[in-house]
Backbone as XML, in Angstrom:
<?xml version="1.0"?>
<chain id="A" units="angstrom">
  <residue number="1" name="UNK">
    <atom name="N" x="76.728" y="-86.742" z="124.649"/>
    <atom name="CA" x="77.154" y="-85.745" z="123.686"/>
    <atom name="C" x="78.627" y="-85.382" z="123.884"/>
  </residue>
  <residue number="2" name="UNK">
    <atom name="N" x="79.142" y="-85.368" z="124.989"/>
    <atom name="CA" x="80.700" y="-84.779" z="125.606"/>
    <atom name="C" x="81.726" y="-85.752" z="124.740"/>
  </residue>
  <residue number="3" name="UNK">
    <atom name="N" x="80.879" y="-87.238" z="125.456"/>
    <atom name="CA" x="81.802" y="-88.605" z="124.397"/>
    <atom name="C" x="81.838" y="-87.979" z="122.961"/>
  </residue>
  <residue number="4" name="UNK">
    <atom name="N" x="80.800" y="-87.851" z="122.614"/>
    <atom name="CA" x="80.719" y="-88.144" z="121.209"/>
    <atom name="C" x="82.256" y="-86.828" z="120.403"/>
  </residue>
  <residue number="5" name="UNK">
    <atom name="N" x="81.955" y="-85.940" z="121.551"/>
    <atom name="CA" x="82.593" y="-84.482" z="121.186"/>
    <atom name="C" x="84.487" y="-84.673" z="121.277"/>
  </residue>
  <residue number="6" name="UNK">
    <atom name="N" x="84.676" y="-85.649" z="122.582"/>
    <atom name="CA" x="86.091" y="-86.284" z="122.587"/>
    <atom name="C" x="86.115" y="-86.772" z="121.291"/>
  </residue>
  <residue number="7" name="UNK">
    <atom name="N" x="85.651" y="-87.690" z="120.851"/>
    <atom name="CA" x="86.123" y="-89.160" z="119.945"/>
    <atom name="C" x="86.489" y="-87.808" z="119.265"/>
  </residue>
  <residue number="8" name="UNK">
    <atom name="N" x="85.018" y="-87.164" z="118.179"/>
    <atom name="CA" x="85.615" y="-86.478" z="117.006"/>
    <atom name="C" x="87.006" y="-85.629" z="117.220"/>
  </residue>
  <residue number="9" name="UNK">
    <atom name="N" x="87.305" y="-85.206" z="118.719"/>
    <atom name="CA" x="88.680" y="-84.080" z="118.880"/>
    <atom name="C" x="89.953" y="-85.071" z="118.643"/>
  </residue>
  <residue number="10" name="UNK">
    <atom name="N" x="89.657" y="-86.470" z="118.841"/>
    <atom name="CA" x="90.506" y="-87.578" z="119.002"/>
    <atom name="C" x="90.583" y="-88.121" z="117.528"/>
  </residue>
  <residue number="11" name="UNK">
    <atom name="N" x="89.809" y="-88.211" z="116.826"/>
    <atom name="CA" x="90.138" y="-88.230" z="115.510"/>
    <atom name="C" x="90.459" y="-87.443" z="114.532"/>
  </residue>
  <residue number="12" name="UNK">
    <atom name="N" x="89.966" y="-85.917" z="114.937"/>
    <atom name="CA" x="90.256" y="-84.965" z="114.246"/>
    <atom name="C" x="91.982" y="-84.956" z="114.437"/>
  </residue>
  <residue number="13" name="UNK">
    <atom name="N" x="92.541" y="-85.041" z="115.398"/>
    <atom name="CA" x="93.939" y="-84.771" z="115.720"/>
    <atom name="C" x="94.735" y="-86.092" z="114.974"/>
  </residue>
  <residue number="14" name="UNK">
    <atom name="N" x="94.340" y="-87.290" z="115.534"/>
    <atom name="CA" x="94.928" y="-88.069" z="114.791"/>
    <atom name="C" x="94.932" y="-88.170" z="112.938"/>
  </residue>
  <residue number="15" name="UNK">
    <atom name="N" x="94.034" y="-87.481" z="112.400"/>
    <atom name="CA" x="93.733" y="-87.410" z="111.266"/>
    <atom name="C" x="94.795" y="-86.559" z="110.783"/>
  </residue>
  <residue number="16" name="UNK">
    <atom name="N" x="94.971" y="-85.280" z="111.481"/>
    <atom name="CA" x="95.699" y="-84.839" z="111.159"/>
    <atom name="C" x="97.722" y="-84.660" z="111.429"/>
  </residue>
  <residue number="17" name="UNK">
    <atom name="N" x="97.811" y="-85.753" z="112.536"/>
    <atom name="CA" x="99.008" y="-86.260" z="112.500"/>
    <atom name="C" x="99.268" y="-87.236" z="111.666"/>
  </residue>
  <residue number="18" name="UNK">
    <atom name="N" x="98.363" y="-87.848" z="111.008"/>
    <atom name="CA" x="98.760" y="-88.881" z="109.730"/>
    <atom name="C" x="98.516" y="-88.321" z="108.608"/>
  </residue>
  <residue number="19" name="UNK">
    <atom name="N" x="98.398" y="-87.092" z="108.383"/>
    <atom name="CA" x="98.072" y="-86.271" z="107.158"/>
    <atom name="C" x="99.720" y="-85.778" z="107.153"/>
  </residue>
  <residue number="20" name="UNK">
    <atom name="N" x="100.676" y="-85.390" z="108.474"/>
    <atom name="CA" x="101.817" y="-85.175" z="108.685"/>
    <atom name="C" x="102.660" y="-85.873" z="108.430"/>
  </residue>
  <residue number="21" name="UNK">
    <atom name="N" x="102.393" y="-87.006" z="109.011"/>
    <atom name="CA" x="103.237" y="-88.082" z="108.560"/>
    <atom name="C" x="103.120" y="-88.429" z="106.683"/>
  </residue>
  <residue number="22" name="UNK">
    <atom name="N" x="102.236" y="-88.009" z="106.457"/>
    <atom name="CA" x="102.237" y="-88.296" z="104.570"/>
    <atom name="C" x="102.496" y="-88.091" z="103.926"/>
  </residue>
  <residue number="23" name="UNK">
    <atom name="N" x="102.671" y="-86.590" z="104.470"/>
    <atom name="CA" x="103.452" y="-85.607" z="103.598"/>
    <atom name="C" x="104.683" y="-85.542" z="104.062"/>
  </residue>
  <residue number="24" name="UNK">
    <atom name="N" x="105.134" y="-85.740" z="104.931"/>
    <atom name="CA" x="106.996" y="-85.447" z="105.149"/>
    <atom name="C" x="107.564" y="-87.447" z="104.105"/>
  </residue>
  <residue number="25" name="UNK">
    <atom name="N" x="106.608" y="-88.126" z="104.374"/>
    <atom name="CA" x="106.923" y="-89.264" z="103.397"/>
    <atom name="C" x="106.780" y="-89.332" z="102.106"/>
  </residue>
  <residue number="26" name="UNK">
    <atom name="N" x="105.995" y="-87.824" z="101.725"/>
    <atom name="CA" x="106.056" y="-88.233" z="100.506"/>
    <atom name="C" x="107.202" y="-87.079" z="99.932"/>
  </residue>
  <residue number="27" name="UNK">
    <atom name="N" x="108.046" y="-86.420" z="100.766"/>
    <atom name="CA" x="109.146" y="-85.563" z="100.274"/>
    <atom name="C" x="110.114" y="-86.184" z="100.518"/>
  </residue>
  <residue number="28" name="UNK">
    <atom name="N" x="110.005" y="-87.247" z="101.467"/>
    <atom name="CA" x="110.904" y="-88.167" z="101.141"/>
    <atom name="C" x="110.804" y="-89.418" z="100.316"/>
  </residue>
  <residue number="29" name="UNK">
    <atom name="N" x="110.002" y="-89.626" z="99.905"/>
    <atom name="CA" x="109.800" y="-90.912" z="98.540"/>
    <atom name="C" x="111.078" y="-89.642" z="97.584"/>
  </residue>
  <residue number="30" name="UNK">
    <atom name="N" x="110.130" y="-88.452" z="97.359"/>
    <atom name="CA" x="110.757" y="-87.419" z="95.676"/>
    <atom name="C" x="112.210" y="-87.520" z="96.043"/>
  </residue>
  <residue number="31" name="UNK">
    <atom name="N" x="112.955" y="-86.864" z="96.934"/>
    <atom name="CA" x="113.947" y="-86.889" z="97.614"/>
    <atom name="C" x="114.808" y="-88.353" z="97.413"/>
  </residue>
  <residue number="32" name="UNK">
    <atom name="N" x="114.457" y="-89.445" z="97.662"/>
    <atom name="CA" x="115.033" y="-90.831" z="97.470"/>
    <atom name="C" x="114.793" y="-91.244" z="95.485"/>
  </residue>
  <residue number="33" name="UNK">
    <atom name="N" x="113.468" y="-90.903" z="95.224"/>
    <atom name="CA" x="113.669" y="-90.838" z="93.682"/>
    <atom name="C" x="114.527" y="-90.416" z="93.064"/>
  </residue>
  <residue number="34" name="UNK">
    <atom name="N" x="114.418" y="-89.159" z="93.533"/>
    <atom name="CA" x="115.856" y="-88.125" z="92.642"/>
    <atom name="C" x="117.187" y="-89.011" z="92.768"/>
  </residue>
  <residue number="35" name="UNK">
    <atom name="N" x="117.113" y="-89.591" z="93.955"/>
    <atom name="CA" x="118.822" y="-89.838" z="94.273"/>
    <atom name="C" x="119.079" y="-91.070" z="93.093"/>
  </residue>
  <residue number="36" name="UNK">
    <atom name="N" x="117.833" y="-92.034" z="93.430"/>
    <atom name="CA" x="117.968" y="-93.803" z="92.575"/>
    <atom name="C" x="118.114" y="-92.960" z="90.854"/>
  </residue>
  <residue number="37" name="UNK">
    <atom name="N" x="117.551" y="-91.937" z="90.791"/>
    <atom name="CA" x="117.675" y="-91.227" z="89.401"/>
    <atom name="C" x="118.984" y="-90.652" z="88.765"/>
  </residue>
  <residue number="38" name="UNK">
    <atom name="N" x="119.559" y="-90.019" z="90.173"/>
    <atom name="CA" x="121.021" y="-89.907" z="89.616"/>
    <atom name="C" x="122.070" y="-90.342" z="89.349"/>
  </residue>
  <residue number="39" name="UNK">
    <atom name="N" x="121.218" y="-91.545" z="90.282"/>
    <atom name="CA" x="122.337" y="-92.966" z="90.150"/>
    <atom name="C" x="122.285" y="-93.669" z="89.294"/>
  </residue>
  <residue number="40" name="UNK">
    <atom name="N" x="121.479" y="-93.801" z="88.678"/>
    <atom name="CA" x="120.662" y="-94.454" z="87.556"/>
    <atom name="C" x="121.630" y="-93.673" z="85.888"/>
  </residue>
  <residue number="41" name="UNK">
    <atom name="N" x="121.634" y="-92.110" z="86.469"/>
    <atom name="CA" x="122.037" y="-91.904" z="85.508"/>
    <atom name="C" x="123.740" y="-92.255" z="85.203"/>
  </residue>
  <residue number="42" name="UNK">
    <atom name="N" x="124.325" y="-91.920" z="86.773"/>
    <atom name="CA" x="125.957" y="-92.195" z="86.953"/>
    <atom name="C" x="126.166" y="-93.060" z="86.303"/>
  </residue>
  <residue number="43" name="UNK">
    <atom name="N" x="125.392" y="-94.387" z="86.761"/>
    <atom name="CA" x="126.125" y="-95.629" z="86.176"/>
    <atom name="C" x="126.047" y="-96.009" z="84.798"/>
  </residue>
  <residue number="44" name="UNK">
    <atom name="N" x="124.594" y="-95.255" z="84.608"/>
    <atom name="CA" x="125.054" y="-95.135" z="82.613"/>
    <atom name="C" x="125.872" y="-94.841" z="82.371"/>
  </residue>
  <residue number="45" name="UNK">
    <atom name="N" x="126.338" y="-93.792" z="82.663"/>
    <atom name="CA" x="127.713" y="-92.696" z="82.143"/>
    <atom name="C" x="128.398" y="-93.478" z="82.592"/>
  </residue>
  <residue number="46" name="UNK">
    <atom name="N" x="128.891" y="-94.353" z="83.271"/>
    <atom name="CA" x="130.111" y="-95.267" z="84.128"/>
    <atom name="C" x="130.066" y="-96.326" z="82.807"/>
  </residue>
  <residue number="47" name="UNK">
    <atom name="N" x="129.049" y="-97.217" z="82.773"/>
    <atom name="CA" x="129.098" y="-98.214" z="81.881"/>
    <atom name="C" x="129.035" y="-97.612" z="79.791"/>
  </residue>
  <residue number="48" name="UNK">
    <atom name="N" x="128.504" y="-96.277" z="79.735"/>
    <atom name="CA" x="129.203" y="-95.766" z="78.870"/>
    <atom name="C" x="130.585" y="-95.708" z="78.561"/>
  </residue>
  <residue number="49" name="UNK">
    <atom name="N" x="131.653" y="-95.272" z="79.330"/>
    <atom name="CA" x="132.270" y="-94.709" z="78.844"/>
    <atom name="C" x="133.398" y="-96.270" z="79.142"/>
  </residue>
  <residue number="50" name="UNK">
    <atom name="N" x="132.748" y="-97.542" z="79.236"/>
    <atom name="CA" x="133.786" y="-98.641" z="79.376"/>
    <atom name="C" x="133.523" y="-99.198" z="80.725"/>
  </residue>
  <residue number="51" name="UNK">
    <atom name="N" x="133.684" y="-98.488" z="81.963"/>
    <atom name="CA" x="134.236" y="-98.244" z="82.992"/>
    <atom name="C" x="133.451" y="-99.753" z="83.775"/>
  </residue>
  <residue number="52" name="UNK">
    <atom name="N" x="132.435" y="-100.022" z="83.326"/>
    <atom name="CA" x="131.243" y="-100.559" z="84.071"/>
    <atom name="C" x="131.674" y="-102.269" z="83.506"/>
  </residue>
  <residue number="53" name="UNK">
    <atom name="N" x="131.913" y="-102.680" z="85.057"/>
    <atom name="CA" x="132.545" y="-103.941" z="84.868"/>
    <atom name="C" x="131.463" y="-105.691" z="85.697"/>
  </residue>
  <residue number="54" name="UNK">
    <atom name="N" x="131.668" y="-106.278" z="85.536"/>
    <atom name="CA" x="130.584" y="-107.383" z="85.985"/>
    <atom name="C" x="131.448" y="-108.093" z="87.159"/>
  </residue>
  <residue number="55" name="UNK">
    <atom name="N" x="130.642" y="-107.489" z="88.256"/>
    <atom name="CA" x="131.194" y="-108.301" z="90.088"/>
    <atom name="C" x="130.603" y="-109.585" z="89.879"/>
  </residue>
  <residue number="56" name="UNK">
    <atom name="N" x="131.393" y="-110.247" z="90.147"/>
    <atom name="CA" x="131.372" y="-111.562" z="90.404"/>
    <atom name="C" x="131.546" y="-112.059" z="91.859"/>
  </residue>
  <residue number="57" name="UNK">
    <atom name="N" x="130.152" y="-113.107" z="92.270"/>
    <atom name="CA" x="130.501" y="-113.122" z="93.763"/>
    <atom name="C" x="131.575" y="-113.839" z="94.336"/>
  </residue>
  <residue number="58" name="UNK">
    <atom name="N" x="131.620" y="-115.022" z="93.606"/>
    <atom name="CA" x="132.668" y="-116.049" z="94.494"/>
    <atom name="C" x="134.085" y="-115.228" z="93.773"/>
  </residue>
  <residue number="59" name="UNK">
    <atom name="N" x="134.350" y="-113.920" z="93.312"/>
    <atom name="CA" x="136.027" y="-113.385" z="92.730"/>
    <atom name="C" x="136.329" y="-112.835" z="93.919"/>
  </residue>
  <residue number="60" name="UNK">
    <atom name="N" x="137.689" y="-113.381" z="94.144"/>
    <atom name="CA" x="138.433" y="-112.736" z="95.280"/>
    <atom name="C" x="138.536" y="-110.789" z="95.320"/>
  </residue>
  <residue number="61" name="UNK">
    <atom name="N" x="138.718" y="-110.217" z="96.131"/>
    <atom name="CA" x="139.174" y="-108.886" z="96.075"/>
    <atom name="C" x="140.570" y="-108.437" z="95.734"/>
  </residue>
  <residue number="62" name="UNK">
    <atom name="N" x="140.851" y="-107.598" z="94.788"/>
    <atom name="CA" x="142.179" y="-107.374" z="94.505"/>
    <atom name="C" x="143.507" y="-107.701" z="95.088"/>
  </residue>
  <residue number="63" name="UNK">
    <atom name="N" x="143.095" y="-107.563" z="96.277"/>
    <atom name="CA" x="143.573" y="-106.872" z="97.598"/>
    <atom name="C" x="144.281" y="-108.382" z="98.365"/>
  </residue>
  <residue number="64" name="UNK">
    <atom name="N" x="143.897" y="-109.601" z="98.100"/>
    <atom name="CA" x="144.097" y="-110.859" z="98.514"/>
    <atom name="C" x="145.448" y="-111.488" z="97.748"/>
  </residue>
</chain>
């Protein structure tokens, strides 16, 4: 009965450190959404207003 009384204290705890871990991940998923969202929106407004230009990989950097 003592076993049986560990396991459940041993799962009860772990249950609830991965209930912790789920939730601080899932304020960080909203948190990282928002950001890809604002970025999402920047670069509209960037490629609106002209600004938004096509990188090319093999183009040298200005700067060369």
């Amino acid at each position: 009965m003592e076993k049986l009384e560990e396991q459940i204290a041993h799962l009860t705890r772990t249950v609830e450190e991965l209930s912790d871990i789920v939730a601080t991940q899932a304020e960080e998923i909203v948190t990282l959404n928002r950001r890809v969202h604002m970025l999402m929106q920047r670069e509209g407004e960037r490629e609106a207003q002209g600004g938004g230009s096509v990188v090319i990989g093999d183009e040298r950097p200005p700067h060369y």
